[in-house]
NUGU-194547 format. One record per residue (C-alpha): x, y, z; chain; residue in three letters. Coordinates in Angstrom, 2 decimals. Example, Ala and Ser with C-alpha at 12.3 -4.5 7.8 and 13.67 -1.06 7.14 Angstrom:
BEGIN
<atom <12.30; -4.50; 7.80>; A; ala>
<atom <13.67; -1.06; 7.14>; A; ser>
END
This chain:
BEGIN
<atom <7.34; -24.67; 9.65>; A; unk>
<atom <4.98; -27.09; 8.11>; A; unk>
<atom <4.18; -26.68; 4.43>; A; unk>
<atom <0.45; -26.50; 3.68>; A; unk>
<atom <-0.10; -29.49; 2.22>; A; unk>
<atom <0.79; -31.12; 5.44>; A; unk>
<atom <-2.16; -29.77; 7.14>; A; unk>
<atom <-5.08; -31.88; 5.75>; A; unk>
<atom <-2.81; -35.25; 6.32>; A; unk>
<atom <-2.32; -33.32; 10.54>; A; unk>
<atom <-5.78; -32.61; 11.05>; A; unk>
<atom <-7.05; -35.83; 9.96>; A; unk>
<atom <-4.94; -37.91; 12.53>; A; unk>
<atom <-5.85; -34.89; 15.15>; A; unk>
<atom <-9.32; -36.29; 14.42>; A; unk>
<atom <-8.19; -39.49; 15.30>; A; unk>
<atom <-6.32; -38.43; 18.35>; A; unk>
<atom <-9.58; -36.62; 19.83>; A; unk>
<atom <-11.48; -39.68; 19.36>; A; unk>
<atom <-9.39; -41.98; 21.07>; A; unk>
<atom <-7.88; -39.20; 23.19>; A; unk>
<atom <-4.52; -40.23; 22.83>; A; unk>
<atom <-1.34; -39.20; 21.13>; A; unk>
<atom <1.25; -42.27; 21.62>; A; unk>
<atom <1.70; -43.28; 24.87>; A; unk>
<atom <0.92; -39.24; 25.93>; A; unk>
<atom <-2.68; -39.39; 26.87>; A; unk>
<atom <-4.33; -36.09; 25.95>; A; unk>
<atom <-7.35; -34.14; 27.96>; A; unk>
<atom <-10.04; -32.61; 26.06>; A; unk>
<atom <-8.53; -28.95; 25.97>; A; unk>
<atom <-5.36; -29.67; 25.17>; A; unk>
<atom <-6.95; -31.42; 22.09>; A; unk>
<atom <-9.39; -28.64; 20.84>; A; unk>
<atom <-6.02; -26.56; 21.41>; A; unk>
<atom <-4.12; -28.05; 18.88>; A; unk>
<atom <-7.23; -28.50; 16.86>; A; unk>
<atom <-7.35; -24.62; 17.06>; A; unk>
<atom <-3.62; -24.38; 16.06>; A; unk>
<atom <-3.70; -26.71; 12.99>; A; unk>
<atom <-7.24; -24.65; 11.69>; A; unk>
<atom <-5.89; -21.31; 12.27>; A; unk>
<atom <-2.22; -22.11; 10.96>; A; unk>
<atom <-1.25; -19.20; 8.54>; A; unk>
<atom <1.15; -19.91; 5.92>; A; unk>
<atom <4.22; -17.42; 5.69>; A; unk>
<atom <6.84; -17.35; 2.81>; A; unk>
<atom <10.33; -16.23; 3.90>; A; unk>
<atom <11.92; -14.08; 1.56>; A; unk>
<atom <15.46; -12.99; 1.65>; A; unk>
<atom <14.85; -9.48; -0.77>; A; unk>
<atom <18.72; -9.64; -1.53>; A; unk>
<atom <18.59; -13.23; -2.88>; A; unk>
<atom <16.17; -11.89; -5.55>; A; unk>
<atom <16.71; -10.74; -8.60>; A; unk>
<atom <15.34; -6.80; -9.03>; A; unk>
<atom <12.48; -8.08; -10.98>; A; unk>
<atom <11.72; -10.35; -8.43>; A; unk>
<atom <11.85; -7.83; -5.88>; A; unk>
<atom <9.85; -5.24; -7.91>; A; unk>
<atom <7.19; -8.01; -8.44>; A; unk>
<atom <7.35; -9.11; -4.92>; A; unk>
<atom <7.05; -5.48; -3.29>; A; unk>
<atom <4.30; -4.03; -5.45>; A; unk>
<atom <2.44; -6.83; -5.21>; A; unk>
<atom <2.20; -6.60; -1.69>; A; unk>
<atom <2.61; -2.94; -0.73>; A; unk>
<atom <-0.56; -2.01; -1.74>; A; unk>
<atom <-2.87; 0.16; -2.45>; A; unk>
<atom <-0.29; 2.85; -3.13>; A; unk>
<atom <-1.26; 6.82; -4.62>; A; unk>
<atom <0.13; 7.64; -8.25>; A; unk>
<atom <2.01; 10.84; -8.77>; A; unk>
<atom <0.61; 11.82; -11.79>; A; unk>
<atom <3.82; 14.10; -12.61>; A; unk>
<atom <3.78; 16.92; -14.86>; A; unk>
<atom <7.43; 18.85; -15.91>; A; unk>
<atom <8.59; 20.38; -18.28>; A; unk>
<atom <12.00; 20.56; -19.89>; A; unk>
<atom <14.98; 23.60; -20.22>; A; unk>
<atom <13.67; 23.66; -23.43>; A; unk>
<atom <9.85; 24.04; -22.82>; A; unk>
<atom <8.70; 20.52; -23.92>; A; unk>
<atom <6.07; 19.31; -21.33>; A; unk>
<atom <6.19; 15.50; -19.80>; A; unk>
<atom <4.03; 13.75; -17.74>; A; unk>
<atom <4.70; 10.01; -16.07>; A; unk>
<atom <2.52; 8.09; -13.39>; A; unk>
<atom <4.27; 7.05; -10.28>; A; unk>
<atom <3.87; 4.82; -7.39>; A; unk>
<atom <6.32; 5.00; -5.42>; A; unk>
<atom <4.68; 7.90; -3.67>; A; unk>
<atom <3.02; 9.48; -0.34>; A; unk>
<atom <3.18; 12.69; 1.84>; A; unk>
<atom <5.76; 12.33; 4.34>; A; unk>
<atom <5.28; 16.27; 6.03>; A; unk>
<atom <2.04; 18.47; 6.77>; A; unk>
<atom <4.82; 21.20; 8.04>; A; unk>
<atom <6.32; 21.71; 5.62>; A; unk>
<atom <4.19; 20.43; 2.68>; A; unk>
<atom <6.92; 17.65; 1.75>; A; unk>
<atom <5.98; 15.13; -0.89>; A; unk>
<atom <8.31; 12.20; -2.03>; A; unk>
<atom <8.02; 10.28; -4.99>; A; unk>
<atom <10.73; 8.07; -6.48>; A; unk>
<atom <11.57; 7.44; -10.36>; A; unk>
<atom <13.76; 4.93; -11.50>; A; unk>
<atom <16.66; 4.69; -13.78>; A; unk>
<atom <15.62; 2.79; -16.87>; A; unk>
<atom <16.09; -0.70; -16.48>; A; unk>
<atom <18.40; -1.49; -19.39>; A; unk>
<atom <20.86; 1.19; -18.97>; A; unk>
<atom <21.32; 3.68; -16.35>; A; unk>
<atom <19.68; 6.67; -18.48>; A; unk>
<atom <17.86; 9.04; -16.40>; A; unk>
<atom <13.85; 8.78; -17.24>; A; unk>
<atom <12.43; 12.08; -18.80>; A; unk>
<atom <10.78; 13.31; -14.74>; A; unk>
<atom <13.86; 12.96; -13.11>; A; unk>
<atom <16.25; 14.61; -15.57>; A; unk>
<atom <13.72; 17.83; -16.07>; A; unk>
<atom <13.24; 18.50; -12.20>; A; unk>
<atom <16.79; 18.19; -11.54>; A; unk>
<atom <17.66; 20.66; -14.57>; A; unk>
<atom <14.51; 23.07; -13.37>; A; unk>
<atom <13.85; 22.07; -9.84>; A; unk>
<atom <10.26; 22.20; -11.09>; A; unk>
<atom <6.67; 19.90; -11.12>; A; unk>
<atom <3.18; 19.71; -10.38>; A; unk>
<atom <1.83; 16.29; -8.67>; A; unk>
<atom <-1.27; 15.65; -9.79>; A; unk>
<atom <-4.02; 13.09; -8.29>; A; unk>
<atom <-5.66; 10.46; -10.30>; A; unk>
<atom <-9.06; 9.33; -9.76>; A; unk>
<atom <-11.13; 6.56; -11.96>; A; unk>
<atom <-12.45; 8.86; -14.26>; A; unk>
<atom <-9.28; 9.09; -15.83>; A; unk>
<atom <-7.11; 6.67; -14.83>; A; unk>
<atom <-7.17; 4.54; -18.23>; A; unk>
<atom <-5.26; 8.00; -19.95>; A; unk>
<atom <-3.35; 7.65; -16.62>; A; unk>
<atom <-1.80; 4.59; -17.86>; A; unk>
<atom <-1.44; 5.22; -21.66>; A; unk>
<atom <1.63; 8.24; -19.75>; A; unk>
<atom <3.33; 5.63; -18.45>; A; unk>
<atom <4.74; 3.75; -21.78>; A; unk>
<atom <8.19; 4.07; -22.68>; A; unk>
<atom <7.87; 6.90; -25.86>; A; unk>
<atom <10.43; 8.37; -27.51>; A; unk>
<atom <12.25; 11.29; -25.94>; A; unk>
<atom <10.66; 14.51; -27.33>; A; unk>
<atom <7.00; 12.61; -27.28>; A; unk>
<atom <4.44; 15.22; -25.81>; A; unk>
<atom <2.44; 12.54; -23.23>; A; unk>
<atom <-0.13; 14.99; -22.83>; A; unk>
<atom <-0.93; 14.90; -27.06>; A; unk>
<atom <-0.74; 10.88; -26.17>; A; unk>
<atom <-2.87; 10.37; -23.82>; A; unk>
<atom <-5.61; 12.88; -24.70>; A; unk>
<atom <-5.11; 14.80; -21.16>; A; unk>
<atom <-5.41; 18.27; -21.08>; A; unk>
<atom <-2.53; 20.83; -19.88>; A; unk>
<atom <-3.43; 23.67; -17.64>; A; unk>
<atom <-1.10; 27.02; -16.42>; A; unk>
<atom <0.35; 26.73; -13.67>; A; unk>
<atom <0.08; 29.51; -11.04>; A; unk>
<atom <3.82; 29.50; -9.42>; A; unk>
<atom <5.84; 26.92; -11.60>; A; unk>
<atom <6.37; 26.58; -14.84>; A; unk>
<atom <4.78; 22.96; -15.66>; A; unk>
<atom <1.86; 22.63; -16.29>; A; unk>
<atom <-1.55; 20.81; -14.02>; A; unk>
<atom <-3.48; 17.96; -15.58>; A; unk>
<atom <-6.85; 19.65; -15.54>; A; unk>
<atom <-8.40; 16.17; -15.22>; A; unk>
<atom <-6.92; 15.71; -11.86>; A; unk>
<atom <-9.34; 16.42; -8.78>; A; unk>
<atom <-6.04; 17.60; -7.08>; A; unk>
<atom <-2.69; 19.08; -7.99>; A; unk>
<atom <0.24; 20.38; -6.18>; A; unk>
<atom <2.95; 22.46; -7.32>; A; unk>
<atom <5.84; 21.59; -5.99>; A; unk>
<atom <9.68; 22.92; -5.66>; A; unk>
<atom <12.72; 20.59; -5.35>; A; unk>
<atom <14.31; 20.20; -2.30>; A; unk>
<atom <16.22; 17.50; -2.89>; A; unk>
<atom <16.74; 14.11; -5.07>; A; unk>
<atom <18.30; 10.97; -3.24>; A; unk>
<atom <20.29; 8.62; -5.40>; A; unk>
<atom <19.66; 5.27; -4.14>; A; unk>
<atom <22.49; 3.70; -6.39>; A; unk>
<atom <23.88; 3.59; -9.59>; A; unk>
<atom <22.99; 0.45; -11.35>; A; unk>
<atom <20.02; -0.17; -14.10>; A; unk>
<atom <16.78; 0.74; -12.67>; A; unk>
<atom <18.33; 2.57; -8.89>; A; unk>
<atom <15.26; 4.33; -7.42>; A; unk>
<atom <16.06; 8.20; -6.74>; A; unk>
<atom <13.55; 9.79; -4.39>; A; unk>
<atom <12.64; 12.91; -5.19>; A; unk>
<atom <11.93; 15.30; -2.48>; A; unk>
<atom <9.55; 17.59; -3.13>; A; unk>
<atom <7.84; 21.28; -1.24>; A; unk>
<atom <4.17; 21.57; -2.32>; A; unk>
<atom <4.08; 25.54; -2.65>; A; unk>
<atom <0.61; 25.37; -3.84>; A; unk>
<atom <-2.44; 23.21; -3.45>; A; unk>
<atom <-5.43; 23.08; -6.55>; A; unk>
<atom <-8.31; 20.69; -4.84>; A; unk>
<atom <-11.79; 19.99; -6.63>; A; unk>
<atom <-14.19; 22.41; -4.34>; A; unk>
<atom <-16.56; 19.01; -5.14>; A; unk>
<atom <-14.58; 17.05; -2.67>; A; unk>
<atom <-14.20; 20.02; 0.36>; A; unk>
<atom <-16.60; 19.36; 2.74>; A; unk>
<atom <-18.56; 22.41; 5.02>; A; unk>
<atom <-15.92; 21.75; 7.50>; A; unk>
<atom <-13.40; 22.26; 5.38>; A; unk>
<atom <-12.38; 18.75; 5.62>; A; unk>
<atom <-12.13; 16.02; 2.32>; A; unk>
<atom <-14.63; 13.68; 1.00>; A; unk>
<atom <-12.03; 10.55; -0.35>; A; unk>
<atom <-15.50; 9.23; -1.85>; A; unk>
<atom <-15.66; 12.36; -3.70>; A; unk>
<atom <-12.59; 12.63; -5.00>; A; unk>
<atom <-12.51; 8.86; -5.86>; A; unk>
<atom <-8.73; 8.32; -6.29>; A; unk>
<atom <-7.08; 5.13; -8.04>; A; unk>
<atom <-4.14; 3.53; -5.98>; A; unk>
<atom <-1.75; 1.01; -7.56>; A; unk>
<atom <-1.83; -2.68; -7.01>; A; unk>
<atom <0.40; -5.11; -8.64>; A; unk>
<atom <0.75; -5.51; -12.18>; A; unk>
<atom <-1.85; -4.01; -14.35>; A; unk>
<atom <-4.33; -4.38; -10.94>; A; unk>
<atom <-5.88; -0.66; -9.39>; A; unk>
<atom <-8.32; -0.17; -7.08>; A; unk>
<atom <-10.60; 2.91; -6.02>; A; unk>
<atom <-11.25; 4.99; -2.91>; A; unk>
<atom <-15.68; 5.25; -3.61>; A; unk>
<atom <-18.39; 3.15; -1.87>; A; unk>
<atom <-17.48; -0.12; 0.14>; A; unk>
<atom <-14.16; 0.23; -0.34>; A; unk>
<atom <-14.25; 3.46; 2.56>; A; unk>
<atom <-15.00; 2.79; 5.91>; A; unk>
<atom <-14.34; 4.79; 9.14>; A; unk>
<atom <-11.89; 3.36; 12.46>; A; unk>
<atom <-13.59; 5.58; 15.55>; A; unk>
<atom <-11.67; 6.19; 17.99>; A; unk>
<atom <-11.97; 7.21; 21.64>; A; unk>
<atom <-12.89; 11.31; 21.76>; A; unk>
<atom <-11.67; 11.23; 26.20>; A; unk>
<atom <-9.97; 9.34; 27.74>; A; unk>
<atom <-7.72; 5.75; 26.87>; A; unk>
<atom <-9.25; 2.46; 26.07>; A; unk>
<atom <-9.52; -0.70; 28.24>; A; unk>
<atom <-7.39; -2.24; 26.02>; A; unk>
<atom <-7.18; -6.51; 24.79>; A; unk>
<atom <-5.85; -7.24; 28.45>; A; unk>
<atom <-9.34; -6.42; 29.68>; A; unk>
<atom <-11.14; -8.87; 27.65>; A; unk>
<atom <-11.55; -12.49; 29.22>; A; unk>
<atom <-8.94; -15.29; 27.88>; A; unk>
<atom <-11.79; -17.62; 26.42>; A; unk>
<atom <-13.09; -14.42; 24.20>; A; unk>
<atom <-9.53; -13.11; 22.80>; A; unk>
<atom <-8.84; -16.61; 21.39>; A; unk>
<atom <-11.99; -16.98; 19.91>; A; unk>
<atom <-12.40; -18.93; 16.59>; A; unk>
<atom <-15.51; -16.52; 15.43>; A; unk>
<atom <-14.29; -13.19; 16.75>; A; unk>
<atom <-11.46; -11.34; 14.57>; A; unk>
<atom <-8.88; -8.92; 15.57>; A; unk>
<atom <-10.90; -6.15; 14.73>; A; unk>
<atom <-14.12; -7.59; 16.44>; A; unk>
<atom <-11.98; -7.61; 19.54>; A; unk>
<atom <-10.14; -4.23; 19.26>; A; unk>
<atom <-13.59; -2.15; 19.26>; A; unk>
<atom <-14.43; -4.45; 22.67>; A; unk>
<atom <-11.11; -3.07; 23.50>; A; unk>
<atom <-11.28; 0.29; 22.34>; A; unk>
<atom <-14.05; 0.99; 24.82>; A; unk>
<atom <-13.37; 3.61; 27.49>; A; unk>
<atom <-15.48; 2.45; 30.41>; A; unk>
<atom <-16.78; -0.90; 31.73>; A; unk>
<atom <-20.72; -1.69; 32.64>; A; unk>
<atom <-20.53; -0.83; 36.43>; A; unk>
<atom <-22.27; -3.24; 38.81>; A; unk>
<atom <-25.69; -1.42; 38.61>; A; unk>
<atom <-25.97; -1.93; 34.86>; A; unk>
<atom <-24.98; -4.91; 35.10>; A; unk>
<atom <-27.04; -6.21; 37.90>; A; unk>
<atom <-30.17; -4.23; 35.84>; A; unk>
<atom <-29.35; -6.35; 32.33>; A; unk>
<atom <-29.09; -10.06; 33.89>; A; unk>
<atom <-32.72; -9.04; 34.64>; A; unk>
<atom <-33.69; -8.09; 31.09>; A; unk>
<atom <-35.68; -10.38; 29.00>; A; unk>
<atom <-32.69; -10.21; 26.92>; A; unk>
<atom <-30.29; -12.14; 29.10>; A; unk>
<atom <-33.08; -14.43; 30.54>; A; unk>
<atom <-33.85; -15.55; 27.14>; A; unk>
<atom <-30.39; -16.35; 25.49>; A; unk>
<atom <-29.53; -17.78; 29.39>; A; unk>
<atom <-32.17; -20.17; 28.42>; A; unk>
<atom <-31.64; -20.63; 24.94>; A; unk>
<atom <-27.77; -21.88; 25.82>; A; unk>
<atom <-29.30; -24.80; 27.95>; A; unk>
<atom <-31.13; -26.01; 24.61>; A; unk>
<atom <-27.22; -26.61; 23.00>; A; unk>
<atom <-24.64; -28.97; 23.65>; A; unk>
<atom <-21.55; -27.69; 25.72>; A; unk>
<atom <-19.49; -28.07; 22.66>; A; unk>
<atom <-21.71; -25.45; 20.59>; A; unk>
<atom <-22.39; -23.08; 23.66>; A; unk>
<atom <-19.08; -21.46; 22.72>; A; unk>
<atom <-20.08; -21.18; 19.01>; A; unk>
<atom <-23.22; -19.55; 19.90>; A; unk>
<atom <-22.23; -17.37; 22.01>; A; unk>
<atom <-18.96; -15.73; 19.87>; A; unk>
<atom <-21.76; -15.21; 16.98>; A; unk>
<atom <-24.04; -13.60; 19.28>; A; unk>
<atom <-21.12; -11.46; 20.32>; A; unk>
<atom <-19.68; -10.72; 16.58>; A; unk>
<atom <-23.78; -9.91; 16.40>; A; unk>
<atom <-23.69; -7.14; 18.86>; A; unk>
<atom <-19.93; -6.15; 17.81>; A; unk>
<atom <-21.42; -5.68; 13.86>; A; unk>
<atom <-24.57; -3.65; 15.33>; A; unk>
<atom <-22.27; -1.43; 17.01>; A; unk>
<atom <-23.77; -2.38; 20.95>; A; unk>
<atom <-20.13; -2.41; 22.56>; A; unk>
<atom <-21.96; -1.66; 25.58>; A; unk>
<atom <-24.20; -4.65; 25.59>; A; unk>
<atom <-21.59; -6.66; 24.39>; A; unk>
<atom <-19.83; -6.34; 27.41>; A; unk>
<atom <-22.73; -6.34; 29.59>; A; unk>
<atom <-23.19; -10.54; 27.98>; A; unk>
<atom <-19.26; -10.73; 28.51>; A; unk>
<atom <-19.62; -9.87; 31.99>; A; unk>
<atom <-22.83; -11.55; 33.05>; A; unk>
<atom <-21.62; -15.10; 31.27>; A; unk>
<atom <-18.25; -14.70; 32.98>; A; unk>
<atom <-20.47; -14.30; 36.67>; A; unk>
<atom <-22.89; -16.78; 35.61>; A; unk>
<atom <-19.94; -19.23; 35.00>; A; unk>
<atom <-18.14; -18.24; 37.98>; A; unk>
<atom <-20.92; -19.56; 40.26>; A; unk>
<atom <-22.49; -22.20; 38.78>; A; unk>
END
């Protein structure tokens, strides 16, 4: 693989090669230039990295830098003795709607293989309550997650407020839009050395939700609850504004799929991956009529004419943009309609 700093010493002789369209004593047609012209500009750098060559800093670095964003289990327990703890998490998800399973995984301490303050109280009560952390209070979040002394109260630190629970016995972080009490069901070791993972497998028995965030239809609003995830380092990010967009789907029947869309489109410079899947993801096809119908439209007649104002070199420019145009405004169905008509118009000319 060629290392990046390669690439501007290959694309200037490319230049070269187009202009005297030649590469040794290989002579070179137009396309297969523009191909490899394509190649070099779209080249995407990839690091290989062999995890077990690392060391587990490197890895930790390495993994929660890129696995992002990721939920934090705010975790409340409590020990034998009744002193409550709560820690942030990561390493965290649902991973069953039936039954309620939740998995979150806490780490031996890295200098010795002591069990942290979570892990040790759910395995002794079989006990916790996973609360949800949105922006609001994610900075006390964080402030839970230093190493204290055992017997600290992280609640008194961190200025969050404890709440009884209705089945278990630790308590909810009433700042949390959400909180589940949970029951153990089981705690993998993943090893014994400094800083092992164990996941902790988890039952949600019941589910506290902010009625702010439950739509009519009894489904969420992720804007309303505006939950942090986890990025590397001290980096977060939040689930509000921008940051939440929608991926519709078909409601009947199965789309055309990528195979349906011509060759010259699908390795477009201008059109990404998801421009092209929501060409793909439509259902049905213009049918002759339609199409017959739009090459009539002032539409067609007037970008028709507008390409034989451009070179042939920028034709394909202008129309990919016109297409990403139509793609952004959500017209799949003209879209395809220009697809089709340019591919006919091509055909027979």
């Amino acid at each position: 693989m060629f290392h990046k700093t390669v690439v501007p010493f290959l694309f200037n002789e490319l230049v070269i090669l187009i202009k005297q369209k030649s590469f040794g004593s290989v002579s070179l047609n137009v396309l297969t230039l523009q191909c490899l012209s394509n190649f070099v500009l779209q080249f995407q750098f990839m690091k290989t990295i062999h995890l077990a060559e690392l060391t587990p800093n490197q890895r930790y670095h390495y993994m929660l830098g890129t696995i992002t964003p990721r939920p934090i289990a705010l975790v409340s327990t409590i020990s034998p003795e009744g002193q409550p703890n709560v820690a942030p998490y990561s390493f965290f998800n649902v991973f069953s709607g039936t039954p309620p399973v939740l998995i979150f995984s806490a780490n031996t301490r890295s200098v010795s293989p002591v069990e942290k303050d979570s892990l040790a109280n759910i395995r002794s009560t079989g006990e916790a309550v996973i609360n949800l952390v949105n922006f609001s209070m994610s900075q006390q979040m964080a402030l839970t997650g230093l190493e204290y002394p055992k017997g600290v109260n992280e609640f008194e630190k961190s200025g969050l407020t404890p709440v009884a629970s209705q089945i278990v016995k630790p308590f909810r972080v009433q700042e949390s839009p959400v909180h589940f009490e949970c029951r153990l069901i089981e705690i993998k070791s993943m090893g014994n050395a400094p800083g092992s993972a164990n996941l902790i497998i988890m039952e949600a028995v019941v589910m506290h939700v902010n009625e702010d965030a439950i739509l009519p239809n009894e489904k969420i609003d992720p804007s309303a609850l505006d939950i942090v995830g986890r990025l590397g380092g001290s980096q977060y990010t939040r689930v509000k504004g921008d940051s939440v967009f929608s991926i519709p789907l078909p409601a009947n029947g199965l789309p055309v799929g990528f195979e349906a869309i011509p060759g010259s489109i699908r390795k477009s410079k201008w059109l990404t991956g998801s421009d092209l899947a929501k060409l793909a993801g439509t259902t049905t096809l213009p049918d002759s009529k339609s199409l017959t119908t739009f090459k009539e439209e002032p539409y067609f007649r007037n970008f028709s004419k507008a390409m034989l104002q451009v070179s042939a070199d920028d034709q394909d420019k202008k129309i990919h943009l016109e297409l990403k145009r139509l793609i952004e405004n959500k017209d799949i169905q003209t879209c395809w309609k220009l697809i089709m008509a340019l591919e006919y118009q091509s055909a027979h000319n």
